[in-house]
LOLUMGU-187086 format. One line per 2 residues: for each residue x, y, z of C-alpha. Coordinates in steps of 0.05 Angstrom, whole numbers. Layout:
N
X/Y/Z  ... $
REM end
This chain:
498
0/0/0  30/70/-18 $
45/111/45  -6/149/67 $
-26/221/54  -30/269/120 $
-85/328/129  -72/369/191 $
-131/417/196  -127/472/253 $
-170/524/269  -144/585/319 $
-174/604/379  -232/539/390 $
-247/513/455  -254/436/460 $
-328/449/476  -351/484/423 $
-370/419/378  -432/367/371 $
-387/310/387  -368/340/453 $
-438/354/474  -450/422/466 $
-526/436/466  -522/493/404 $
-467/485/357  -480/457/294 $
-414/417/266  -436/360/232 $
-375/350/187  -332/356/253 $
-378/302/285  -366/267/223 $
-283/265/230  -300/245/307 $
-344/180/290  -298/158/248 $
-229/158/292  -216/174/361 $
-229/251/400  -181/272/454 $
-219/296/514  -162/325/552 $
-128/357/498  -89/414/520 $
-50/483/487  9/487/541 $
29/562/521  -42/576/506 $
-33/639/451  -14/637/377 $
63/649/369  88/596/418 $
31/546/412  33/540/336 $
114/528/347  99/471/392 $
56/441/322  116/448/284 $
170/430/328  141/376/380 $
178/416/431  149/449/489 $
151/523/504  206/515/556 $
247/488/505  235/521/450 $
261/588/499  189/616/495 $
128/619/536  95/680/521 $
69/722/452  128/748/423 $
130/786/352  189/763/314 $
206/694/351  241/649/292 $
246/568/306  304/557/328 $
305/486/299  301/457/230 $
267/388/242  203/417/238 $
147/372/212  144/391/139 $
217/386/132  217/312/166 $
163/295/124  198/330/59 $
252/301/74  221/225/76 $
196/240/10  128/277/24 $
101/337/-12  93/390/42 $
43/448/29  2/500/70 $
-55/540/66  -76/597/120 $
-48/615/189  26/602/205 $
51/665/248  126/648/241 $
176/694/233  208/714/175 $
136/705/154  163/680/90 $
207/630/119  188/566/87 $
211/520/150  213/459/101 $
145/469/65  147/461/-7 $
94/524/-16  55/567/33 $
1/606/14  -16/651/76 $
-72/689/102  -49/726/165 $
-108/763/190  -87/827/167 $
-18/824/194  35/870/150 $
98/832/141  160/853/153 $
142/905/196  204/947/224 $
235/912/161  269/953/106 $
276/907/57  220/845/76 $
162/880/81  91/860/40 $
23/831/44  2/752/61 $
-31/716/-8  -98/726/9 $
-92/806/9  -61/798/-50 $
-120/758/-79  -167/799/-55 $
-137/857/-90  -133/824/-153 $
-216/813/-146  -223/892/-141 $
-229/896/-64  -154/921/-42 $
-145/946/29  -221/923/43 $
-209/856/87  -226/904/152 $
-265/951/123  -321/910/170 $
-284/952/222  -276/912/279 $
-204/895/301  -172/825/317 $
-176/824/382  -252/851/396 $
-300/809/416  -346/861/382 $
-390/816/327  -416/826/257 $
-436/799/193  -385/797/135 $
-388/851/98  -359/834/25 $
-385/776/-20  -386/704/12 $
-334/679/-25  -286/739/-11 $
-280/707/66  -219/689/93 $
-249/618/113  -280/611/37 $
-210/626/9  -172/574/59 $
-221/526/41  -219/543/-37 $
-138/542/-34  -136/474/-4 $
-168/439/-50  -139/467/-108 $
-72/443/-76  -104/371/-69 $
-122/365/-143  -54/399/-163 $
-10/351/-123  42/313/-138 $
19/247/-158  87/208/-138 $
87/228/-70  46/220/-17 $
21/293/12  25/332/71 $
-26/388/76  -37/436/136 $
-102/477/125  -98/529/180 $
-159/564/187  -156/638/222 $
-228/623/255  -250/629/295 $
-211/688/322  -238/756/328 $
-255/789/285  -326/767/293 $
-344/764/219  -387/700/197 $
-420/701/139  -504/719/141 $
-514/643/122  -484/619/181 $
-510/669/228  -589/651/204 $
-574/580/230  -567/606/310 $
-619/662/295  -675/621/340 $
-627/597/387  -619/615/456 $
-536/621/477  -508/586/521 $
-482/632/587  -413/637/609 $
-394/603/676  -386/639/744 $
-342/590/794  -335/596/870 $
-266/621/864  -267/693/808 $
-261/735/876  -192/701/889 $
-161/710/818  -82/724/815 $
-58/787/796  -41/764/719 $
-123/745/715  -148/800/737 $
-104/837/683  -145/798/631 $
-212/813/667  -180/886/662 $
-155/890/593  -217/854/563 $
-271/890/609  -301/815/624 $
-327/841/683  -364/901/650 $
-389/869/580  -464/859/579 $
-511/804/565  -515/827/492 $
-453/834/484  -431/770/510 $
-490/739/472  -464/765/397 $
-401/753/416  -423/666/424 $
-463/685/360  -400/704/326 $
-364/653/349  -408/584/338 $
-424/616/266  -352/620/256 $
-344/554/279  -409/521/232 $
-370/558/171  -306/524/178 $
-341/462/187  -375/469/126 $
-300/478/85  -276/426/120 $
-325/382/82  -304/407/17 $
-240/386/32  -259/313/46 $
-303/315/-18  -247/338/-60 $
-204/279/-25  -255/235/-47 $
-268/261/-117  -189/250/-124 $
-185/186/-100  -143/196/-38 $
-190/190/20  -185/114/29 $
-110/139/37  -108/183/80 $
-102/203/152  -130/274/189 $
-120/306/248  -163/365/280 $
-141/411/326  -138/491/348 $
-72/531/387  -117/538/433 $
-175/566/463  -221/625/491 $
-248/637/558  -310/663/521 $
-335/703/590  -321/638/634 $
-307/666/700  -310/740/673 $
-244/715/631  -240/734/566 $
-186/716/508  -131/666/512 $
-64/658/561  -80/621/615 $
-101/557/646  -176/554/663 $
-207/505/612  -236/549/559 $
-167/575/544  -128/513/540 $
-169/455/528  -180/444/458 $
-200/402/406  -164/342/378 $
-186/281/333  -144/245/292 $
-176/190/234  -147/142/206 $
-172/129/136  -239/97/143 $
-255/51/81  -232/-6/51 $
-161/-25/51  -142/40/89 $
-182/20/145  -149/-53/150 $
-75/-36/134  -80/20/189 $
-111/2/239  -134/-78/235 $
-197/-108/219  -223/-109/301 $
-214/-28/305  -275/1/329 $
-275/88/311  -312/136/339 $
-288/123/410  -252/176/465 $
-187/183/502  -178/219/573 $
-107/220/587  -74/285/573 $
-40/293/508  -16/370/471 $
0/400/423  81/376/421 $
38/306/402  29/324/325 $
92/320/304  118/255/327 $
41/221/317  54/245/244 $
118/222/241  91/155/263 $
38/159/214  86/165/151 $
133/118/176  187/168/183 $
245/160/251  216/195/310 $
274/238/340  282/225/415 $
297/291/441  223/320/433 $
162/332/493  123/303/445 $
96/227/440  70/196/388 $
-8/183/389  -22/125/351 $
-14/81/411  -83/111/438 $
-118/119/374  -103/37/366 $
-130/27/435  -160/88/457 $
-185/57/531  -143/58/597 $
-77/92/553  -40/141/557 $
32/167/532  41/203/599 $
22/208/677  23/281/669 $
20/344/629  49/419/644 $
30/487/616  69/549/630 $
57/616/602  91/683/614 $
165/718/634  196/694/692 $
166/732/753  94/725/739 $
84/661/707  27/613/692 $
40/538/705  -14/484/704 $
-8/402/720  -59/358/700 $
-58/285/683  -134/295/661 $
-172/273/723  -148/336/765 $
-120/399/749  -74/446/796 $
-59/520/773  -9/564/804 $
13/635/791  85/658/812 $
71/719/813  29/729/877 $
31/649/894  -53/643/884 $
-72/566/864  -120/526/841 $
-145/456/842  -205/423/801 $
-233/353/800  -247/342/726 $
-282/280/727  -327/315/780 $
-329/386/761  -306/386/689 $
-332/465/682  -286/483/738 $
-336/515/786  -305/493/855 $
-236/504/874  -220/441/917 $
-153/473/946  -179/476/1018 $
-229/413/1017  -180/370/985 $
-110/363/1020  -77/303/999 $
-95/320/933  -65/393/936 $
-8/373/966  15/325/913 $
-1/375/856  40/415/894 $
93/371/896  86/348/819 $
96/416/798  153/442/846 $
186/372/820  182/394/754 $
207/460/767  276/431/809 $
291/394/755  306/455/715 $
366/496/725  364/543/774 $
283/563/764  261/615/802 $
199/593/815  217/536/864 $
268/536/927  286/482/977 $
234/433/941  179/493/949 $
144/529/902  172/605/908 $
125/664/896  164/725/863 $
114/772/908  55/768/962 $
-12/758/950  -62/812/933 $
-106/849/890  -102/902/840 $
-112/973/858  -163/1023/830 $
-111/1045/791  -75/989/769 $
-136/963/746  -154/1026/703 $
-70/1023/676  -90/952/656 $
-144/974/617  -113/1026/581 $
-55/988/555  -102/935/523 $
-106/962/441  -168/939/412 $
-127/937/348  -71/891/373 $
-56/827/328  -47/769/365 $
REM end
């Protein structure tokens, strides 16, 4: 049987909830559902630097933000690697192409892809740049269709949670012109190699702008409320700089209610491409051959807890989706997997995003190097109950000082902030919407989360954050002044572009 081909479809900024398959009570993704019946769904799937730059360098790399030297947004960061996955791949003989998202620096830095074909949400390149300055391919397209300079001419910036419908022709949409590019690569592939295609949608991340279509689907529907747990009144400093910077604490049920809007019609449009790009793997003859894995870079706290945006640990943030299939007819099915395989099952050990790489190394057949965070998946998707590739995973976001960690090995989860020292514990299997911090009612518990993390920590050299076996606070607990809180808010620029 020819190796198989690879399609790694991402979205940016999609919580693990927000799909059919996971139970949500709204969303329509039926073509989503339709990847998850048909191979296995990660329930504790988890972004460990939960925000664009670093997370989407953890896909490429299998490294984790602590070793790839960052753990924070930062404009500019280049790989410092070169076994990425498309040049692994290219290198075993794969074609390697992308379409959409990649927010890697030089922007035009190839990092082993054979062609990329970028949309980069409005994101000048080369800025500060004399000589590497320009435009991604899709504002380049959309000049050439008469509409130059227009793709935010919807006015609402990247970052704003403020919604609306899109305001050029359907097909002008980013997510239409992903979708469109992707399978145009598919049917002009090279037919003596097996392919490698990463369609990396830019939804659903603010800007708000689904198309009218999608929009009419949720008109009669009542959203879903954000969450409120027992603990929002003992956030650490760095979260109530979100609540701050993203007025969660301020935004009104309408707001908050056309922001969901924007969001699960976002969400219902990409699911719609992502059937065109199965149909055009079927027209072509490759679906029987080939493997996909969905995912996002990670989440959106979506109001939870007065939280809004990305960057930290509470589950809307960094829980996200991930499925991976293994072709589903035929021959595929057998060679894969076996003729006993049953699909559309679940995992609940804790897997990330440093998994991709190696599982698609694994997939093509291709040497797994030993030095990355990341395992290999296929192990769980073969035998998806009662495995796991680890007893635990860690997050960490931010500078040194007033960092984020989190521990969880999918059961419970323990937060902890070095900035001011604040924790948090949460019994998933109990309290999977994180409502009740079980610091104080669960000892033995807290104390070995504790321990996990400051273990973690000693075994680096010379962290900060832990001394004597102890986890180390870089400052005492409290809460943000009056004015600290009104500093925070002015720094935040509605126009930012992570």
């Amino acid at each position: 049987m020819n190796r198989p081909n690879i399609v790694l479809i991402t979205v940016d900024q999609m919580r693990a909830d927000l799909m059919g398959c996971a139970g949500h009570p709204v969303i329509q993704t039926p073509h989503i559902d339709y990847l998850a019946k048909r191979g296995v769904r990660f329930e504790q799937a988890y972004s460990g630097t939960p925000i664009c730059i670093p997370a989407r360098a953890t896909i490429m790399t299998g490294l984790e933000g602590h070793s790839l030297g960052i753990t924070r947004y930062v404009e500019g960061f280049a790989l410092p690697t070169e076994a990425t996955i498309p040049k692994l791949l290219g290198d075993a003989g794969y074609e390697t192409r992308v379409v959409g998202k990649m927010h890697v620096y030089p922007e035009r830095c190839h990092y082993g892809f054979d062609s990329m074909l970028l949309c980069e949400e409005g994101r000048m390149f080369g800025a500060g740049s004399p000589e590497k300055r320009g435009y991604d391919d899709y504002e380049l397209w959309l000049a050439e269709q008469g509409y130059p300079g227009q793709a935010f001419a919807h006015g609402i910036a990247n970052n704003e949670y403020t919604m609306s419908p899109w305001h050029l022709p359907d097909h002008l949409h980013p997510t239409e012109w992903i979708a469109d590019q992707s399978c145009k690569t598919i049917l002009r592939r090279d037919w003596t190699r097996p392919l490698f295609l990463w369609a990396s949608y830019t939804a659903p991340h603010p800007p708000l702008t689904p198309l009218l279509r999608d929009l009419y689907m949720y008109e009669r529907d009542e959203m879903p409320k954000p969450v409120i747990g027992d603990w929002v009144n003992r956030m650490s400093i760095y979260e109530q700089r979100i609540v701050a910077n993203y007025a969660g604490a301020t935004r009104t049920e309408k707001q908050t209610d056309m922001a969901y809007r924007g969001f699960l019609a976002s969400i219902t449009q990409v699911d719609r491409s992502i059937n065109r790009i199965i149909g055009t793997l079927r027209e072509a003859g490759m679906l029987e051959n080939t493997w996909f894995i969905f995912t996002s870079d990670h989440g959106d706290n979506m109001g939870d807890h007065t939280l809004w945006f990305k960057g930290n640990f509470t589950r809307g943030a960094c829980n996200i989706p991930m499925i991976v299939v293994p072709p589903t007819k035929g021959g595929g099915l057998d060679a894969a997997m076996g003729k006993e395989w049953v699909p559309g099952r679940t995992n609940v050990s804790p897997v990330g995003l440093q998994d991709l790489m190696p599982t698609c190394l694994d997939i093509a057949g291709v040497p797994i190097p030993g030095r990355l965070d990341g395992r290999s998946l296929l192990p769980l998707v073969r035998e998806p109950a009662d495995t796991s590739v680890r007893e635990s995973l860690l997050g960490e976001f931010g500078t040194i000082g007033s960092r984020s960690f989190m521990v969880t090995d999918g059961s419970w989860k323990y937060i902890w902030a070095e900035e001011d020292g604040r924790e948090l514990l949460f019994d998933l299997v109990h309290d999977p919407l994180e409502l009740t911090d079980r610091c104080g009612s669960a000892p033995e518990q807290l104390h070995r989360w504790r321990a996990e993390l400051a273990g973690r920590l000693a075994a680096r050299e010379a962290d900060p954050a832990v001394k004597d076996g102890q986890l180390a606070p870089s400052g005492p607990l409290r809460n943000l002044s009056e004015l600290e809180i009104a500093r925070s808010a002015q720094d935040y620029n509605p126009r930012g572009l992570h």
